[in-house]
Backbone bond lengths (Angstrom), bond angles and torsions (degrees), N, CA, C in turn:
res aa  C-N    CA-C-N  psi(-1)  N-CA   C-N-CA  omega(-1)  CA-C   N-CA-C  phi
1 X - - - 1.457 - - 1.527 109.73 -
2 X 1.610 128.90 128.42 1.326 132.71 -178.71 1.346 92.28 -69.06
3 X 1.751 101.58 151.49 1.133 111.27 163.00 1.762 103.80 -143.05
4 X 1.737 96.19 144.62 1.250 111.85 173.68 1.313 126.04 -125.62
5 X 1.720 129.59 167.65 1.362 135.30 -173.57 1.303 97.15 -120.19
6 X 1.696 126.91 136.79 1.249 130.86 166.59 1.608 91.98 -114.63
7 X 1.308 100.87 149.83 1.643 107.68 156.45 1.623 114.01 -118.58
8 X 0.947 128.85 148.73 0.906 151.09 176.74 1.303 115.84 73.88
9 X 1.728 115.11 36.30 0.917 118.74 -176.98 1.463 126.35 -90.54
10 X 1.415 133.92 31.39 1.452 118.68 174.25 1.593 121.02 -88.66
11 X 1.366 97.05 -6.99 1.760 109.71 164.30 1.190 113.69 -141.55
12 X 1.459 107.93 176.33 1.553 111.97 -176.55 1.101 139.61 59.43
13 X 1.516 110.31 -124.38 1.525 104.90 -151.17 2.043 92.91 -95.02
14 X 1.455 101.89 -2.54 1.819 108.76 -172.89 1.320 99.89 -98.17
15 X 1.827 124.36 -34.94 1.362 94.36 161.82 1.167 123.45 -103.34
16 X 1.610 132.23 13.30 1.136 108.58 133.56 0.901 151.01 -4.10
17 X 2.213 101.48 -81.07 1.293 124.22 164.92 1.383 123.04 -33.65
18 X 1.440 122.47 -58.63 1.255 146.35 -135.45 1.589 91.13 -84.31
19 X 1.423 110.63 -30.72 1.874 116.61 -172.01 1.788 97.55 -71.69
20 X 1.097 89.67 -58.57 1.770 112.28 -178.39 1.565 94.14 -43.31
21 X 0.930 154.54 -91.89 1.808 169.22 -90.69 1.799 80.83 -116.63
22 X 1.349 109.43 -55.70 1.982 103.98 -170.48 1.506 90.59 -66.20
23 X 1.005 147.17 -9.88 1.644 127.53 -171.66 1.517 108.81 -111.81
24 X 1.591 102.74 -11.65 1.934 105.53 177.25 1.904 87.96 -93.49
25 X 1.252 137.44 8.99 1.494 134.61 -165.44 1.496 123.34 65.36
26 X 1.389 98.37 30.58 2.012 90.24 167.12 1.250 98.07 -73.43
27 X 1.380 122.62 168.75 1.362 152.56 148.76 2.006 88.89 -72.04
28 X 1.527 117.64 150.74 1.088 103.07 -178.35 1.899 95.83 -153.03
29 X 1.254 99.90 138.33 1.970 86.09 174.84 1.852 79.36 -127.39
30 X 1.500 106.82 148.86 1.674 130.95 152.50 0.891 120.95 -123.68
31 X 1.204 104.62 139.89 1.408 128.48 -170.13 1.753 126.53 -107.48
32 X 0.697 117.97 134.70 1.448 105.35 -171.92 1.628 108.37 -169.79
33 X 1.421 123.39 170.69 1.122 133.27 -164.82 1.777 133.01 -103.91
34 X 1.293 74.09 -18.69 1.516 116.97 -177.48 1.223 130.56 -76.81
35 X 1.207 133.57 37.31 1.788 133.30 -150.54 1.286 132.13 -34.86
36 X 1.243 109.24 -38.67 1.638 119.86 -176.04 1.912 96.78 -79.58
37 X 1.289 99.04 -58.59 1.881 107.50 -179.98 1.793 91.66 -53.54
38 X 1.036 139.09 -50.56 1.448 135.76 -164.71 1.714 105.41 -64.60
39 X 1.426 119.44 -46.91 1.302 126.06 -162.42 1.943 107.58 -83.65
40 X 1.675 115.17 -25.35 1.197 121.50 137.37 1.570 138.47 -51.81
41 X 1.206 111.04 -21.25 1.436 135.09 -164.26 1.757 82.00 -75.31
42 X 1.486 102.93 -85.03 1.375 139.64 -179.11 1.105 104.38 -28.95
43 X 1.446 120.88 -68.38 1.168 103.28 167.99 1.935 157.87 -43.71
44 X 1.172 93.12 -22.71 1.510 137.26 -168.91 1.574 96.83 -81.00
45 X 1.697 120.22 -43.75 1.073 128.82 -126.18 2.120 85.60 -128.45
46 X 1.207 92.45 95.42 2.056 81.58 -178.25 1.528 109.72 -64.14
47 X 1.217 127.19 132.95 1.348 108.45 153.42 1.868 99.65 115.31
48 X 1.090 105.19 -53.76 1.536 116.11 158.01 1.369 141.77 -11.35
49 X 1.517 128.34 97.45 0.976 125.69 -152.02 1.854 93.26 -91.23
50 X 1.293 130.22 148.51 1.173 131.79 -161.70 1.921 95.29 -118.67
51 X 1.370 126.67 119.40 1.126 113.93 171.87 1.648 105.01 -121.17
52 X 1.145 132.51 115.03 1.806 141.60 157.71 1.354 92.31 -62.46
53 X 1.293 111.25 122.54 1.560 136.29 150.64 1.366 116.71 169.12
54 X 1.400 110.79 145.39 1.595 142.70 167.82 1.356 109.59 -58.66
55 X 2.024 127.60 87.98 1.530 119.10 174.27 1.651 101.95 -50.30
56 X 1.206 143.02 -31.78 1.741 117.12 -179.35 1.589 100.78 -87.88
57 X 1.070 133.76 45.56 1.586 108.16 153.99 2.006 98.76 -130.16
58 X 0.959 123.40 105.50 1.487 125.55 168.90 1.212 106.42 -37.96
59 X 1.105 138.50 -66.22 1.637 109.78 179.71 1.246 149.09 -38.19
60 X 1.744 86.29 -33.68 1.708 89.25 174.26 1.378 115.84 -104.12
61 X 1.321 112.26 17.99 2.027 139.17 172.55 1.334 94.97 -72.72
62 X 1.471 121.13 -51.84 0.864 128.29 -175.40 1.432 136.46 -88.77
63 X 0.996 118.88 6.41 1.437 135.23 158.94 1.212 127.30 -100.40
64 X 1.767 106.18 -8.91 1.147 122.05 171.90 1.214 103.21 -72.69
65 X 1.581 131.19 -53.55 1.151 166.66 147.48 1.682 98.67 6.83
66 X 1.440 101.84 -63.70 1.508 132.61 -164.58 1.580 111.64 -69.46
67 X 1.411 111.85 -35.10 1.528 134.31 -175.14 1.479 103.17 -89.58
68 X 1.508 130.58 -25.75 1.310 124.13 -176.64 1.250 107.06 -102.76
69 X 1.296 117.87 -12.34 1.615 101.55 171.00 1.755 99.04 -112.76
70 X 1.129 150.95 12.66 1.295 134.13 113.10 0.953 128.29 -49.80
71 X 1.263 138.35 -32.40 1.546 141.15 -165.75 1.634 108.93 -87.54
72 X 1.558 93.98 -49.93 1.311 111.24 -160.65 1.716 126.67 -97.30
73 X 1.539 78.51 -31.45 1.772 94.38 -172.32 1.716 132.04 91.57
74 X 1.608 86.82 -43.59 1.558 104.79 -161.31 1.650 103.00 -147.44
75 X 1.144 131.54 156.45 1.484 142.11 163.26 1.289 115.29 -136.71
76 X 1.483 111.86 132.94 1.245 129.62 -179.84 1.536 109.76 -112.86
77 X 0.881 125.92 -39.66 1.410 130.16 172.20 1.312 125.68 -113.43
78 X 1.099 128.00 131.72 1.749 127.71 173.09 1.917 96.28 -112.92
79 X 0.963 120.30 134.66 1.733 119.16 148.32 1.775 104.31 -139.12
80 X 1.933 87.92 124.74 1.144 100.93 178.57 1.373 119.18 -95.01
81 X 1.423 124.53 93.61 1.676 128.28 -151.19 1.596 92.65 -129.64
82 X 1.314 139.11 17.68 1.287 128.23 171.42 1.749 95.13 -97.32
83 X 1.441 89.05 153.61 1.929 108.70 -156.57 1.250 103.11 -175.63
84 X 1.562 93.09 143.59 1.841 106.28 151.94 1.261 104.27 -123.08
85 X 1.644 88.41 174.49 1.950 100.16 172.28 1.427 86.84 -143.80
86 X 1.471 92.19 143.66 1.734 112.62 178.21 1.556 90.57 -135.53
87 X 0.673 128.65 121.18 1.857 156.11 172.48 1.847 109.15 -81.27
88 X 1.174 133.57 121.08 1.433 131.45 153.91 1.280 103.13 -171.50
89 X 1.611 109.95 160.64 1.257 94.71 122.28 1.804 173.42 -4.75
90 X 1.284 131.51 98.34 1.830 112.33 -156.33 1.606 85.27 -57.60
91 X 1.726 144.09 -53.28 1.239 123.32 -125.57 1.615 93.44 -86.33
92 X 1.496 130.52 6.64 0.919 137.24 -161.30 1.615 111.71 -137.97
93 X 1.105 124.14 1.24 1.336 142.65 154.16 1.470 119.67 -71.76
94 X 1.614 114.13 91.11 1.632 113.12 166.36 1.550 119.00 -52.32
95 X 1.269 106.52 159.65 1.606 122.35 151.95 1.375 122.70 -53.84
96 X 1.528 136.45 -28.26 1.291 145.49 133.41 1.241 116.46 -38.15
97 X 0.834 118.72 -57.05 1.659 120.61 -159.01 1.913 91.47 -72.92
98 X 1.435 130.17 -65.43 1.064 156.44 171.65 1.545 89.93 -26.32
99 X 1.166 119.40 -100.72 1.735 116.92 176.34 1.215 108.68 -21.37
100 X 1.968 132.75 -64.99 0.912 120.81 -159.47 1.472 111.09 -52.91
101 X 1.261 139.30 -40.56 1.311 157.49 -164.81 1.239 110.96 -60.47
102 X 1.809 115.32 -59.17 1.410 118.94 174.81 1.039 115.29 -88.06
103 X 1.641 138.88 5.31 1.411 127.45 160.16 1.618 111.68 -69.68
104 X 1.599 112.94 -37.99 1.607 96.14 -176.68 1.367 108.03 -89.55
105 X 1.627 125.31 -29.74 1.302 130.05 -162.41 2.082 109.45 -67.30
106 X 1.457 86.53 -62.42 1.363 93.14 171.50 1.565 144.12 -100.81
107 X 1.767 95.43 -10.22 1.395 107.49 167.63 1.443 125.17 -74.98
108 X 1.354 104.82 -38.11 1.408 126.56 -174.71 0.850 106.36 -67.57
109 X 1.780 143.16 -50.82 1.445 136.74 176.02 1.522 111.52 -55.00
110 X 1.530 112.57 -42.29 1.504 121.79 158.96 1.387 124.13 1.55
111 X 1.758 84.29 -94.77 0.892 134.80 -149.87 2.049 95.39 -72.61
112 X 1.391 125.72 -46.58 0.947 125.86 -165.96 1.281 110.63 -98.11
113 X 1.205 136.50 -12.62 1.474 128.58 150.44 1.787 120.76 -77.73
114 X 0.972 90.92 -8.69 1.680 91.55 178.90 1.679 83.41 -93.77
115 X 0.847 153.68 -34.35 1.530 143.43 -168.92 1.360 123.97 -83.02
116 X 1.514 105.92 -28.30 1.311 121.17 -174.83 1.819 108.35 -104.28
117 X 1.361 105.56 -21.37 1.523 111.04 -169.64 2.223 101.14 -63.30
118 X 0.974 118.61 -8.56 1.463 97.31 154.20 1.458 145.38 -72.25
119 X 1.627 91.18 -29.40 1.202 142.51 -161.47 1.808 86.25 -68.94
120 X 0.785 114.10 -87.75 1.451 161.98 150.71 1.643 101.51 4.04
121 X 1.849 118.07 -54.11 0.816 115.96 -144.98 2.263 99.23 -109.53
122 X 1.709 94.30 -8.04 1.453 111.01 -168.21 1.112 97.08 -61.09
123 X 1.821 137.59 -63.77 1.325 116.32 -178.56 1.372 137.40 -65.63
124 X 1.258 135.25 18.85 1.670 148.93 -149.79 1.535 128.99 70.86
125 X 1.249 76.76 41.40 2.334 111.25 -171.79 1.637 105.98 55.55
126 X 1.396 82.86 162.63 1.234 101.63 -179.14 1.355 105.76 -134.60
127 X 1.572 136.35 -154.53 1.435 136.15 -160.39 1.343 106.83 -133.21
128 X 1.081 120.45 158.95 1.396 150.39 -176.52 1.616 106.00 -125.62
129 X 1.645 117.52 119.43 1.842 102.50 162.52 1.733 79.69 -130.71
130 X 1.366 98.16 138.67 1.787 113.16 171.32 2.074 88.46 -113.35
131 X 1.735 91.37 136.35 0.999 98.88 175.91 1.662 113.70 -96.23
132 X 0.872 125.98 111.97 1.922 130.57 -166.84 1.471 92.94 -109.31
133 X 1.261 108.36 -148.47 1.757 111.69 -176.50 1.707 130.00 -157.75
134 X 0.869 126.64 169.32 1.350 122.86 171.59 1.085 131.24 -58.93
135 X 1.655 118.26 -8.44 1.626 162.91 -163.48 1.483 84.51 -92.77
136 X 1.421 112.94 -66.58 1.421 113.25 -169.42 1.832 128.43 -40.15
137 X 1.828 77.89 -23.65 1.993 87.34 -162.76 1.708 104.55 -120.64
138 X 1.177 104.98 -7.49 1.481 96.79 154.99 1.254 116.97 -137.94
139 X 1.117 138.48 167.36 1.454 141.87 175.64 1.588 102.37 -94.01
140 X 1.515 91.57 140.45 1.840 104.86 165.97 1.764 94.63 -158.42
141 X 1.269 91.96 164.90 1.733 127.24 -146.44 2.229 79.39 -74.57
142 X 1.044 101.05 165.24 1.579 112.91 -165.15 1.787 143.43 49.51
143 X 1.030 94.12 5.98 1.386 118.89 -160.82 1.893 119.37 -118.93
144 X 1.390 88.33 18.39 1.633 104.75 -163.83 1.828 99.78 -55.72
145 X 1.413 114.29 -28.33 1.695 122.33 -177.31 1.383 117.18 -102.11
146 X 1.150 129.73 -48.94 1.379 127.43 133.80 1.775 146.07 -10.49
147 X 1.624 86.49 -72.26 1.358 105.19 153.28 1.502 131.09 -36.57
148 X 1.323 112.03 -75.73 0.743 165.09 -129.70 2.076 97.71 -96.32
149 X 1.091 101.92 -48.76 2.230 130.16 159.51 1.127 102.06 -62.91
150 X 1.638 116.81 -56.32 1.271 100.58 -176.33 1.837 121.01 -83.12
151 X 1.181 117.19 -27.03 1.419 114.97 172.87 1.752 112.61 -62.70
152 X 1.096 116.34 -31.21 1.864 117.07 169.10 1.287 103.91 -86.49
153 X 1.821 143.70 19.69 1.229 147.86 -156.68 1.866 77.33 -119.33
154 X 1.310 114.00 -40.92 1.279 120.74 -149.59 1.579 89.20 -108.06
155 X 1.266 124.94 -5.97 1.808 97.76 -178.14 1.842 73.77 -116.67
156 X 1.045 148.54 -17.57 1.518 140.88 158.73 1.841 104.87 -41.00
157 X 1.727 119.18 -59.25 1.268 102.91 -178.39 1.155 127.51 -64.94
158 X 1.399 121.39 -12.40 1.065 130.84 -167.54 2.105 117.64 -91.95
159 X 1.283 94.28 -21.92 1.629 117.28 154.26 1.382 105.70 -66.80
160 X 1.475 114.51 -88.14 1.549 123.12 173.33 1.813 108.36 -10.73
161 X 1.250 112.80 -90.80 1.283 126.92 167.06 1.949 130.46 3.28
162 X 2.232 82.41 -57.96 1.662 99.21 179.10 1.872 99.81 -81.36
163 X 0.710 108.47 -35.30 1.916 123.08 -172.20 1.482 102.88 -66.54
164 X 1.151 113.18 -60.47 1.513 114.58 -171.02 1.640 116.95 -99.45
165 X 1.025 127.85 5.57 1.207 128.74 171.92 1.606 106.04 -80.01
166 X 1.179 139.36 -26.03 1.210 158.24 148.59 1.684 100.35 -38.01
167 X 1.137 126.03 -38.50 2.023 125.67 -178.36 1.749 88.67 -111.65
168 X 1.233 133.14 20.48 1.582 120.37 169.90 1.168 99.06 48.48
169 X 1.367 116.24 57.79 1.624 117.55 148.70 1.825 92.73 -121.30
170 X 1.502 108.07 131.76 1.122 118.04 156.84 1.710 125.33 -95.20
171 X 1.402 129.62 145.36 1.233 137.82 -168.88 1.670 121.17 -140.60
172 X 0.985 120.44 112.45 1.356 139.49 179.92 1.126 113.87 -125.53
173 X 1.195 115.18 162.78 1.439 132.51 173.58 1.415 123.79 -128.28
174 X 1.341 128.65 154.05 1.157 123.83 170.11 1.812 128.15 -131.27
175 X 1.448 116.91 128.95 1.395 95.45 -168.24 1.568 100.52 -128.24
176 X 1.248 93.51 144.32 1.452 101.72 -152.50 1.385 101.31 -112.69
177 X 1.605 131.98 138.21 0.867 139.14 -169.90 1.949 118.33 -67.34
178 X 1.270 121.51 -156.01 1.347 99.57 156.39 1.878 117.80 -73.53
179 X 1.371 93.87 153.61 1.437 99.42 -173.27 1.555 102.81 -143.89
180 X 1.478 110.94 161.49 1.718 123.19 -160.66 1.577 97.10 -105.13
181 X 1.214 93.32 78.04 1.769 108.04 168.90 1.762 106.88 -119.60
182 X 1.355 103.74 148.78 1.335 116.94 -177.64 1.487 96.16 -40.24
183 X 1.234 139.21 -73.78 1.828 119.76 -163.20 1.020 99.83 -49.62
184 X 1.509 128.66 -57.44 1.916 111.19 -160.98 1.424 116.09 -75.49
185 X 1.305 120.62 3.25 1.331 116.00 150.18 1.454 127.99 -77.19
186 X 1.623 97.88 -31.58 1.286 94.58 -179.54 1.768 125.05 -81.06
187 X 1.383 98.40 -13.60 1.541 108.15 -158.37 1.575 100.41 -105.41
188 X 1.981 116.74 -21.68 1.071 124.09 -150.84 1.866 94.35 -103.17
189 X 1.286 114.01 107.83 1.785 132.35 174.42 1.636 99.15 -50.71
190 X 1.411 113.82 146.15 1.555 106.47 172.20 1.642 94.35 -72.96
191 X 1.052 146.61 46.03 1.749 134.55 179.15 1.606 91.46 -136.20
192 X 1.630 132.83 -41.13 1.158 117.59 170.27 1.648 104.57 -91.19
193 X 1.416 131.04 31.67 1.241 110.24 179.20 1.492 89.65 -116.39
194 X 1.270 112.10 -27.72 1.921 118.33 162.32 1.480 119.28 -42.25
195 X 1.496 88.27 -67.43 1.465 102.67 174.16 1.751 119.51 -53.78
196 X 1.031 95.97 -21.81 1.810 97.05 168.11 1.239 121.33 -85.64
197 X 1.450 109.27 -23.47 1.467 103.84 175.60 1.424 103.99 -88.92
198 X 1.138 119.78 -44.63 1.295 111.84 175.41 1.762 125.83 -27.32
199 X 1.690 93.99 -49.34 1.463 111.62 -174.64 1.822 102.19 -77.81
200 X 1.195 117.35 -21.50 1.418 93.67 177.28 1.483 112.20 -125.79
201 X 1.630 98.34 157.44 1.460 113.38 -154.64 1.321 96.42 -69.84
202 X 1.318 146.38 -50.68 1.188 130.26 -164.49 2.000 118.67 -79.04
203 X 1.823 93.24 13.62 1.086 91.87 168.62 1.650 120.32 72.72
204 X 0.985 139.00 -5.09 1.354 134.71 -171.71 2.268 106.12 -159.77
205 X 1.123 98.25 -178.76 1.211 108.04 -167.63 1.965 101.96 -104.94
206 X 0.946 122.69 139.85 1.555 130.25 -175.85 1.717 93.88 -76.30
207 X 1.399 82.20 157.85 1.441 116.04 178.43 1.197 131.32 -93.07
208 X 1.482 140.57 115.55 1.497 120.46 -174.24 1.680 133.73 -54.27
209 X 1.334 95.87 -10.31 1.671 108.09 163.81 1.705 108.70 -64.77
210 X 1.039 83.29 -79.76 1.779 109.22 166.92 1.815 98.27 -0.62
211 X 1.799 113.59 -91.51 0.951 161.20 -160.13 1.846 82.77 -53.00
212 X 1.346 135.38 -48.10 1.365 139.44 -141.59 1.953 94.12 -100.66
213 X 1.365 105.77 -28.93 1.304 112.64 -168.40 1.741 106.32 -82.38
214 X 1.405 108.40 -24.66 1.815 103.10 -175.30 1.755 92.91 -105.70
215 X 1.598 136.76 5.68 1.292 143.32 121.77 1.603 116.36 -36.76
216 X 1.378 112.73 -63.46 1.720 110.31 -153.79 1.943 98.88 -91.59
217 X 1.683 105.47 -0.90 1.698 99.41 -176.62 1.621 82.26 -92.64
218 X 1.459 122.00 -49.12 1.541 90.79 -167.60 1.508 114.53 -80.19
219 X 1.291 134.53 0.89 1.114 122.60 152.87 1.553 132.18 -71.10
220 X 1.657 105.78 -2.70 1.495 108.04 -172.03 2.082 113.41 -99.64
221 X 1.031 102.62 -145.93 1.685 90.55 -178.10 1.336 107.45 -113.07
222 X 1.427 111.88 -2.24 1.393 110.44 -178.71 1.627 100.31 -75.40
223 X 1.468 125.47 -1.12 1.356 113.84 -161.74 1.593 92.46 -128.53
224 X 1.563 117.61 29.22 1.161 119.77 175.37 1.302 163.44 -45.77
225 X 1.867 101.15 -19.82 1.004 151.61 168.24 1.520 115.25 -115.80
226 X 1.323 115.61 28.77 1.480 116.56 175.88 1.356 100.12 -128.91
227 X 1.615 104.18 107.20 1.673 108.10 154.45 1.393 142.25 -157.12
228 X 1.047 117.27 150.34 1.739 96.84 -163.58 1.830 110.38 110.66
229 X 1.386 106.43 15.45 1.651 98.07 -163.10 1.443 95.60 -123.06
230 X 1.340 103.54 170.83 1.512 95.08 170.23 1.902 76.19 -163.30
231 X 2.042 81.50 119.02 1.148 105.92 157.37 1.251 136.79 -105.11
232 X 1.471 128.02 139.68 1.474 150.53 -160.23 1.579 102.25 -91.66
233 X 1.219 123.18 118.76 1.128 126.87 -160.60 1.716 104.48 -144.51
234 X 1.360 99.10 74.33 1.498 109.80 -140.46 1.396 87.10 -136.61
235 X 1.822 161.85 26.04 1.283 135.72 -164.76 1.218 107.98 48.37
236 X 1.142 140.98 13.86 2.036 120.77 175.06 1.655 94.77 86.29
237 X 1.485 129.37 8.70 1.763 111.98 -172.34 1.445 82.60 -79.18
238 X 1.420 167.84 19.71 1.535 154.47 138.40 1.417 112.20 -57.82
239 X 1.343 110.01 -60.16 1.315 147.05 -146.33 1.687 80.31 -65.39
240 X 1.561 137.90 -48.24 1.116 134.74 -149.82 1.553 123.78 -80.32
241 X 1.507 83.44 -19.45 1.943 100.12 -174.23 1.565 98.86 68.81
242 X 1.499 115.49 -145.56 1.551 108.70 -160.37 1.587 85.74 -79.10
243 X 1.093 158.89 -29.31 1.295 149.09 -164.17 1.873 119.10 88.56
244 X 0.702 96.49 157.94 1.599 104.89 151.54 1.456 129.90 -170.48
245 X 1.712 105.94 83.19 1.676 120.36 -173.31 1.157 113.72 -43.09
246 X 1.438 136.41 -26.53 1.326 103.43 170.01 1.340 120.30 -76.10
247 X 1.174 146.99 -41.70 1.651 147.16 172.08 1.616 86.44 -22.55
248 X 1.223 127.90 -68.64 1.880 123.19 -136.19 2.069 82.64 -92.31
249 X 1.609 69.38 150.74 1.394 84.11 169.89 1.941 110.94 104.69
């Protein structure tokens, strides 16, 4: 039975995943930072191995490390989907805030494929998808740290990819457009949620199923020969460049 590690899975778009992967029969452990959100997760989730730890601190990468090959033995899948978003202004963006951003965004993918990539590579490899963002591939106004995590999230898989394809571990990424998760409801105004549909062709915002399903194909074997990519899974809002909704339609 494959088994995989999500991080940042006690919400969203990781337990999504993590629901999706327990119902195709992975063995599945999540990870997350969050204890009470983690032990809900777990619960939800039969079978589910529950791991507490911080992807930017190596020590506890590595005990994760320690817990999945006791538990597990073997890993077939890694997805690195634990993240923040800090929103501002650059002239108003600290050096705190900035670190905080790239310790989980870009350290954590780091940090946890270099830990797990043995793991990873013992049965005749397995896959890696780091979830980065649509942030990553275009620029927009507040997002200078964010942004900015996720665009080195996406030239990181693309290292990973040349390095480890050599031990038959494949690595992709996926960046997902806006999507209808508890923060972007909460943070997202009905005037920029217009403006998003406006900007994308399929008209509406993706789904965390959605988002979990082009996760569990490139982690599976049908995507066996796919690596090194990072797909945008966004309605076509890439595809549009800056746009201009009135022309279409």
């Amino acid at each position: 039975m494959k088994a995989a590690l999500i991080t940042g899975a006690a919400r969203g778009i990781g337990f999504a995943t993590a629901g999706l992967l327990t119902e195709r029969g992975w063995r599945m452990a999540i990870l997350d930072r969050d204890a009470a959100a983690l032990d809900a997760a777990a619960a939800a989730l039969p079978g589910a191995l529950p791991i507490l730890a911080d992807v930017s601190d190596p020590a506890q990468v590595e005990a994760a490390r320690d817990r999945i090959t006791a538990g597990f033995g073997r890993l077939d899948g890694l997805v690195n989907n634990a993240g923040v978003a800090e929103f501002g202004p650059i002239g108003e963006t600290g050096f705190d805030c900035w670190r905080r951003v790239m310790a989980t965004n870009l350290d954590g993918p780091f940090l946890m494929t270099q830990a797990f990539a043995t793991l990873l590579a013992a049965d005749g490899g397995g896959a890696v998808v780091n979830v980065t963002s649509i942030s990553g591939l275009r620029a927009s106004t507040l997002r200078v740290a964010y942004g900015t995590s996720k665009a080195a999230l996406a030239q990181l898989t693309l290292q990973q990819a040349a390095e480890l394809g050599e031990r038959g571990i494949r690595v992709n990424a996926v960046a997902p457009g806006p999507v209808d998760t508890k923060l972007a409801l909460a943070v997202h105004t009905p005037d920029i949620r217009a403006a998003y549909h406006d900007a994308i062709p399929l008209n509406r915002y993706g789904k965390e199923d959605e988002i979990a399903a082009v996760i569990a194909f490139l982690l599976s074997d049908e995507a066996s020969y796919v690596t090194g990519q990072v797909v945008a899974a966004d309605g076509g809002f890439q595809a549009t460049g800056i746009g201009l909704p009135s022309l279409r339609g």
